[in-house]
Wavefront OBJ file of the C-alpha trace (Angstrom):
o trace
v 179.221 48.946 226.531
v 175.877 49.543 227.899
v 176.187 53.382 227.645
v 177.003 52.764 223.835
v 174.308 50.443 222.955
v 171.862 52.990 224.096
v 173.076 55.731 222.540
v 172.819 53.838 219.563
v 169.533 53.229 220.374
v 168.470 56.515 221.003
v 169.951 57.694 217.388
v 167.957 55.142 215.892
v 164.653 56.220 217.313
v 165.306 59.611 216.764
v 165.982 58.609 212.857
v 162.635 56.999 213.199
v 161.085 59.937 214.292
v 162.295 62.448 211.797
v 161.803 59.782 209.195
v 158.113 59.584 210.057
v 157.638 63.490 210.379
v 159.498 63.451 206.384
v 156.719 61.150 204.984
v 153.467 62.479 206.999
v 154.559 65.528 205.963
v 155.225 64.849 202.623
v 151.380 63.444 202.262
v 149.825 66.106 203.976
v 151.209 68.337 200.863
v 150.115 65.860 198.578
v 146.786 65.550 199.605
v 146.390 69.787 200.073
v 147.372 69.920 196.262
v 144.541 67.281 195.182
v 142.157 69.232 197.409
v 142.910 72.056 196.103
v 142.600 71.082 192.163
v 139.167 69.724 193.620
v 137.938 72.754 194.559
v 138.714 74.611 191.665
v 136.588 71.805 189.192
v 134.390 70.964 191.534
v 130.930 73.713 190.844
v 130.382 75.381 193.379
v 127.001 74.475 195.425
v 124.170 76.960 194.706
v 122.123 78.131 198.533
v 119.040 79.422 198.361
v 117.381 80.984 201.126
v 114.404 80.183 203.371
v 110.807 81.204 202.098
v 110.524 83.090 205.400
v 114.417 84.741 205.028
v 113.167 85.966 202.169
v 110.275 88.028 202.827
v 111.111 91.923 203.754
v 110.799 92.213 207.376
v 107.291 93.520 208.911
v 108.122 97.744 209.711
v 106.861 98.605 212.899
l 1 2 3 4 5 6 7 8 9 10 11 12 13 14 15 16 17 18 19 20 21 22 23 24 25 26 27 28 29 30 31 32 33 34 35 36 37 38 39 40 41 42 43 44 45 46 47 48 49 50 51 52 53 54 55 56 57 58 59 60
């Protein structure tokens, strides 16, 4: 009786588990899909470049 009861047990935590694994996984693809339609809206950031990075390099 004991041996069946944790059987049991063990089926239901490994349920758990691959029930858990379903939904993170499921809103990790949700959330890479709104990332990526914010990136393509989003403008992209203009750099600029140091006074100094910008000055031709002395020739020696």
């Amino acid at each position: 009786m004991l041996k069946i009861g944790l059987f049991i047990l063990v089926v239901a935590c490994l349920a758990l588990l691959l029930g858990l694994l379903y939904i993170s996984f499921k809103m990790l693809r949700e959330t890479q899909q709104k990332q990526k339609e914010e990136n393509k809206t989003a403008p992209k950031p203009e750099y600029t470049l140091h006074p100094k990075l910008k000055q031709k390099p002395p020739k020696q």
